[in-house]
N, C-alpha and C positions, 0 to 999 in steps of 0.2 A: 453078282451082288447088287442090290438097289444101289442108286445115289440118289444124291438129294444136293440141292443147289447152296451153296457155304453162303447164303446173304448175299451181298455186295461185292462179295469178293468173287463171286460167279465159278468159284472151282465147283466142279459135280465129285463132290465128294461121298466114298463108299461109306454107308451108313455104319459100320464098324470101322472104327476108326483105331490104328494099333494103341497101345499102351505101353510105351516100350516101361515103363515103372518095372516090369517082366524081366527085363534084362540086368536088373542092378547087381546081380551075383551071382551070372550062371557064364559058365565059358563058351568062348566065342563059338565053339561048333554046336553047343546049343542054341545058344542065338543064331546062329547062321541057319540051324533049322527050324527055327520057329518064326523066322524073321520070314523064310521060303513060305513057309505053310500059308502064311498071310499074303502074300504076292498070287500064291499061286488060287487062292480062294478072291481075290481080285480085290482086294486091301488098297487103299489109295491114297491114302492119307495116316500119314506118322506122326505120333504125338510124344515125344520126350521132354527132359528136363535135366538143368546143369547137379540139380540134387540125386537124381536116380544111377547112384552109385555108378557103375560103369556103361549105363544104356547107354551113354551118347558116343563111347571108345567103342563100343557092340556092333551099333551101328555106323559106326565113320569107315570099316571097308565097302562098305556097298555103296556108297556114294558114288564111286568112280561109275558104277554101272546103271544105279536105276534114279539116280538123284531127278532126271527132267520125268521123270513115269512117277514120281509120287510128290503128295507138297506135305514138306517138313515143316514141324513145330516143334520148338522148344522153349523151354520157361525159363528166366529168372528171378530168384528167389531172393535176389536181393531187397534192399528197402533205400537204399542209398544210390545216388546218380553216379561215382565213381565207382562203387562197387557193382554195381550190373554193368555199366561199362564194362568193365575188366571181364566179367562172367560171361556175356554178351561175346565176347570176341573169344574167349576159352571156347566157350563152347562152340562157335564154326571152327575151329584147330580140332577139336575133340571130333566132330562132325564130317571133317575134312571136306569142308566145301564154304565156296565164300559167300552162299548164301541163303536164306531163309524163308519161309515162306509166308513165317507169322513166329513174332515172339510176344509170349504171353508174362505178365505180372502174377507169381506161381505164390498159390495160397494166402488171397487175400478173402478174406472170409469172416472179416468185421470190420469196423467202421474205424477201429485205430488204422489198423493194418493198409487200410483204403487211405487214412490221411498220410501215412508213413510213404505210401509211394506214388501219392496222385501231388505229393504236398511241393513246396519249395528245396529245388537240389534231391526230389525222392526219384526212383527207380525211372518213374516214366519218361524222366527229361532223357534218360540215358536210351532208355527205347524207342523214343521219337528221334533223337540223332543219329541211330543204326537205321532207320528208315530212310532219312533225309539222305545219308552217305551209303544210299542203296546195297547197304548188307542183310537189309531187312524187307518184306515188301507191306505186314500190316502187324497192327498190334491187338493181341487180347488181356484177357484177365482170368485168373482161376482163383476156387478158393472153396475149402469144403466148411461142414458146420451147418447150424441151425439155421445162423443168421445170414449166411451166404446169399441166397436169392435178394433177398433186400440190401444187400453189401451193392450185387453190383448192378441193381438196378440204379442204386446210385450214382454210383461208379460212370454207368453211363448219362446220367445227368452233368458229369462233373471232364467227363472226355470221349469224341467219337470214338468207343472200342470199336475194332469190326468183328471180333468175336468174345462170346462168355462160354465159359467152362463152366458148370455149375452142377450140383447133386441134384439128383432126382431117381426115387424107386417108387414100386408099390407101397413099401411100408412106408416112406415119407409122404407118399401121395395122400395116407388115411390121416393125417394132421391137419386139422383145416387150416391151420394155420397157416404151416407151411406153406401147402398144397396153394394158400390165396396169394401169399408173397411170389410164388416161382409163379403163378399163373401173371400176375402184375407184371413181371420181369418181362416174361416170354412177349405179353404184350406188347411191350418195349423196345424189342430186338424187332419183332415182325414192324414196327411202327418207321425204327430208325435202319431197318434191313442190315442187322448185324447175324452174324449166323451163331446159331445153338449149340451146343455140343454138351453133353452129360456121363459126367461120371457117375459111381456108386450104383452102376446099375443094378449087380448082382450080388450086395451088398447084404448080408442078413441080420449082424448086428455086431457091435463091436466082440472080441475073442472072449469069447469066460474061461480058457482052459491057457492051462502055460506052453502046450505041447499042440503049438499052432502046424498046421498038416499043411498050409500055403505058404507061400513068402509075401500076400496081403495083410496089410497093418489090421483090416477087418475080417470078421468070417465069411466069407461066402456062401451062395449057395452051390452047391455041388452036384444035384441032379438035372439030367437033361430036361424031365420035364419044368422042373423049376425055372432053368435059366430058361427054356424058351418062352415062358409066356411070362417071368420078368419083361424080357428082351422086348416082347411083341410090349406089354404094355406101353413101355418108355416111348417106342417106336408109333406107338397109336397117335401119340402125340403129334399133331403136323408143324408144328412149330421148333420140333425138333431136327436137326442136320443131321446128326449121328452121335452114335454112343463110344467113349472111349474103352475100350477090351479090358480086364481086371490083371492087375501086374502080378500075373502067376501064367507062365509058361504051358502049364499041363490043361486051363483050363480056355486056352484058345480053341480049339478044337470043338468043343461042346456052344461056345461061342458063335462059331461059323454055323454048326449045324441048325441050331438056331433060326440062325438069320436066314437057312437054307426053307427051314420046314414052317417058319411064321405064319405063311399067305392061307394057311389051312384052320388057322387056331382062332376061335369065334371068341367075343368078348366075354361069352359068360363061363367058356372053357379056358380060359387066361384066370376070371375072376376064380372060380371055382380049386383051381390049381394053389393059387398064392392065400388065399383063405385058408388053406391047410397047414400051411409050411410054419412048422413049430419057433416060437422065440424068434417070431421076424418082428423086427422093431428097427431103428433109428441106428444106421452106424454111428451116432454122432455122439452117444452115451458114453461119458468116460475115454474121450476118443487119446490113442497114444502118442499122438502126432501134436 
């Protein structure tokens, strides 16, 4: 599997990057084989959070064995500096291991939410002290939404992050709007060399049916040719490090092969592809989260 350099932080990171969000309610021998499937397809990098249900209990037996072979990430979702604190230190117990390899500020994705944890006594003071007291080794930010790319480009106006988590698909890419705020951002990271990372990749639109087929808040796309030249899109980008995998179990595999069959897929056999795919719009419509 490619890697790609994490910014500043110099890890070579495998351009799919897990999602353990995947693991919020499935039993541990499922995780434990889906967790395989990603090692074994040369996965490097884990991306969890103190909110993803049980991912971070899913994965705390494999610590013991693969913890210095991969670099861990988890999120706090707090907004308050006592309160990520607490979260902060749950989650290495939850984790079983004393340390981290980046903790992110999980779903800031407007400009309240940026002043609630960049502000006085908010969230970051508590994730700059897990640095300092070497539980931690860097800090980022995530955050999904419309407004997101401009949230943390600010974001990093306001603090060296060393990495952003941020939305980006084909169908958001046709927004100019959008598409001009993440390109400003991306600017930004390459500028201050923080590394990339993107969710919503395979993202189609928010659910319209109550008898959702995934355990994703959004719908997905579901065919292989779709996901692979989503994937290749996201991935044309060179500004990007990697893509976080969509928290649905069954559709890591289509994920990987992807990532396997890209180097073949020409731009206008990508464009061609996602121009077709019905009722692709904006996860961000009505979003449940």
């Amino acid at each position: 599997m490619e890697k790609r350099r994490l910014g500043r932080l110099e890890h070579q990171s495998s351009v799919l990057i897990y999602g353990a969000a995947s693991l919020a309610e499935v039993s541990q021998d499922v995780a434990d084989r889906s967790i395989q499937e990603a090692l074994d397809a040369g996965i490097n990098h884990f991306d969890t959070a103190a909110s993803y249900g049980d991912a971070e209990l899913r994965l705390g037996p494999w610590m013991p064995r693969i913890r210095d072979q991969i670099f861990l990430a988890t999120k706090t979702g707090e907004r308050e500096r006592e309160a990520a604190w607490t979260q902060i230190n749950a989650s290495l117990e939850r984790l079983q291991t004393d340390r981290l390899d980046l903790i992110q500020l999980h779903a800031v994705g407007d400009r309240e939410e940026l002043d609630k944890a960049t502000g006085n006594g908010g969230a970051l003071e508590a994730a700059i002290r897990a640095r300092d007291e070497g539980m931690v080794s860097h800090i980022g930010i995530t955050g999904h939404g419309h407004e997101a790319p401009a949230t943390h480009r600010e974001a990093l106006r306001r603090f060296p992050f060393d990495t952003v988590l941020t939305p980006l698909n084909y169908a958001l890419g046709q927004d100019a709007t959008y598409l001009a705020a993440w390109e400003d951002l991306a600017a930004e990271t390459q500028r201050v060399d923080a590394g990339l990372m993107i969710i919503k990749t395979i993202a189609r639109r928010t659910w319209t049916e109550d008898d959702h087929r995934y355990t994703t808040w959004y719908e997905p796309l579901d065919e292989q040719t779709q996901i692979t030249a989503a994937l290749s899109w996201v991935l044309s980008h060179p500004q990007v490090t990697g893509i976080a995998t969509a928290g649905e179990v069954r559709l890591l595999n289509m994920l990987i092969k992807a990532e396997q069959d890209r180097a073949t897929w020409t731009e206008s056999k990508v464009s061609e592809v996602l121009e077709k795919v019905d009722a692709y719009t904006s996860p961000f419509v009505a979003m449940p989260i």
